[in-house]
VMD Tcl script that draws the C-alpha trace (Angstrom):
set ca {
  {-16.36 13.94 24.39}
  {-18.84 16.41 25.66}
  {-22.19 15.10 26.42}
  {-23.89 17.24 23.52}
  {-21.54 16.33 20.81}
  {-23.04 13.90 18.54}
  {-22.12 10.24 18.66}
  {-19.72 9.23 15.65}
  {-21.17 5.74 14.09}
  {-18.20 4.42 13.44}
  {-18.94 0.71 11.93}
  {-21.22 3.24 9.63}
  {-17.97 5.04 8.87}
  {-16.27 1.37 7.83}
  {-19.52 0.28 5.95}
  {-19.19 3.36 3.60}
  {-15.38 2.94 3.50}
  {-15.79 -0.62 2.48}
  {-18.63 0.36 -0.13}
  {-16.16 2.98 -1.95}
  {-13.10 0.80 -2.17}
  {-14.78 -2.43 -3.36}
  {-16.87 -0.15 -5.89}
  {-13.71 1.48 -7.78}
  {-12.18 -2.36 -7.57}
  {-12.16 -3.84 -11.31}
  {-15.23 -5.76 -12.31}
  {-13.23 -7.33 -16.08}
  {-10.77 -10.46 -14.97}
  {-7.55 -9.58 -15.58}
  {-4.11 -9.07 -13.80}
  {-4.07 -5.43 -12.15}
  {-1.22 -3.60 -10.20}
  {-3.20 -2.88 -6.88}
  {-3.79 0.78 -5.43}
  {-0.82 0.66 -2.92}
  {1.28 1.06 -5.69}
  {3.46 -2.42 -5.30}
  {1.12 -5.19 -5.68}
  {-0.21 -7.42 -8.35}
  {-3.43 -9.16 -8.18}
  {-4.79 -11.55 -10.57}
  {-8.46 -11.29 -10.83}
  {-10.37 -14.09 -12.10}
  {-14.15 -15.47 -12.13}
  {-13.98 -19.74 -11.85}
  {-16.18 -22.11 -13.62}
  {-18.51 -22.03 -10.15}
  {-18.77 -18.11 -11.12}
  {-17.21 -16.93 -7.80}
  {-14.45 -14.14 -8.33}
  {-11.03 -14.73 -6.75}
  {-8.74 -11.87 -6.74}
  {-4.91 -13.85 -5.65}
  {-2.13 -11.54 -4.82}
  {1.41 -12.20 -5.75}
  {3.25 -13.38 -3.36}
  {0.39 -14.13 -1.48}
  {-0.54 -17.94 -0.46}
  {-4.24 -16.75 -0.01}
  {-7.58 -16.39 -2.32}
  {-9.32 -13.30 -1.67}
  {-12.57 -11.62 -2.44}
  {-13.50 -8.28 -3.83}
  {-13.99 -6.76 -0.25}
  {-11.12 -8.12 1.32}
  {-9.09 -6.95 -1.27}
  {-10.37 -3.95 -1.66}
  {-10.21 -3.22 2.04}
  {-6.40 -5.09 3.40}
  {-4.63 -3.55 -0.15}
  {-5.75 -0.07 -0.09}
  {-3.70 2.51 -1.09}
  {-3.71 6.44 -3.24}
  {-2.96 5.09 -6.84}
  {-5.78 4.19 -9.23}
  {-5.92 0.07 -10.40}
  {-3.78 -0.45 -13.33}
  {-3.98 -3.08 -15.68}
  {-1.48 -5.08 -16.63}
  {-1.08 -7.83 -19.10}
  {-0.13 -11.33 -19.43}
  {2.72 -12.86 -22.08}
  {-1.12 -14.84 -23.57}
  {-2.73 -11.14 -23.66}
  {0.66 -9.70 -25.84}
  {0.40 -13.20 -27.56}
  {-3.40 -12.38 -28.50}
  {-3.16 -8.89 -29.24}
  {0.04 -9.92 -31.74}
  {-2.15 -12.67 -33.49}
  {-5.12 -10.21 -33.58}
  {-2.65 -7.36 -35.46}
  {-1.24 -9.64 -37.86}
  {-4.69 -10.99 -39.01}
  {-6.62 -7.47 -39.85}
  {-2.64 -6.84 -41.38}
  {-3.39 -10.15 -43.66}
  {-0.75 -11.69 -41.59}
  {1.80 -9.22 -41.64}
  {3.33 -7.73 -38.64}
  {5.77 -5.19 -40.10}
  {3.46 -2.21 -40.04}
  {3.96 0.88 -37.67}
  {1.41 0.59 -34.56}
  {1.62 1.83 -31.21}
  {0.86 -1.00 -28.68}
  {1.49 -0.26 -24.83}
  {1.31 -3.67 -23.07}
  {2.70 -3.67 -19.43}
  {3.72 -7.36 -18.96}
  {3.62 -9.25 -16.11}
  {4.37 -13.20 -15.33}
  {1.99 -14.94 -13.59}
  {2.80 -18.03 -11.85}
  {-0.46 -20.24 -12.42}
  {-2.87 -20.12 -15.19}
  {-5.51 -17.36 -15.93}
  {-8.85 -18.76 -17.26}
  {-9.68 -16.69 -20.46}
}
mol new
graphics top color blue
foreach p $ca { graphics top sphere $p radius 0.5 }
foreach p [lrange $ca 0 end-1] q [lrange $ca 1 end] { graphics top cylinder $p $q radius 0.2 }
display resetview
């Protein structure tokens, strides 16, 4: 690098990385299929209020920023649902049906299993 070439701030550079992935990161609990495309985080707030985002497969808790930053990826956060969230949505139908569940409606519920309890 030439002497009158500017000097590239990189931990600037990581900063404003950092600040755009955790932004577009989800900010409603829920179970989410990550932007790398593969994997599955369960995001959840505890009675404490701290948010703990736990990956599938994953022994560790993780924040907003180091999820956001170690499971990057091109795809946008999708979010999935729980068998309790179908269960809800199924109770919620049949009540404004007056309890029946035989009329046409389009419900698009990606399901996932979770392997420990979701807070609601």
């Amino acid at each position: 690098m030439g002497d009158d070439e500017p000097a590239i701030d990189w931990e600037g550079v990581i900063r404003e990385m950092i600040t755009r992935a955790t932004e577009a990161a989800p900010t409603e609990p829920g179970v989410y299929k990550m932007p790398c495309g593969e994997c599955v985080v369960d995001f959840f707030i505890t009675a404490e209020g701290e948010e703990r985002w736990l990956v599938a497969g994953d022994d560790r808790s993780y924040t907003r920023e180091t999820v956001a930053i170690a499971r990057h990826g091109d795809h946008p956060w999708e979010r999935l649902y729980t068998l309790a969230d179908a269960a809800r949505e199924v109770a919620r139908v049949a009540a404004a049906n007056g309890g029946a569940l035989d009329q046409p409606r389009e419900v698009s519920l990606r399901l996932v299993d979770v392997d420990h309890d979701t807070p609601p």
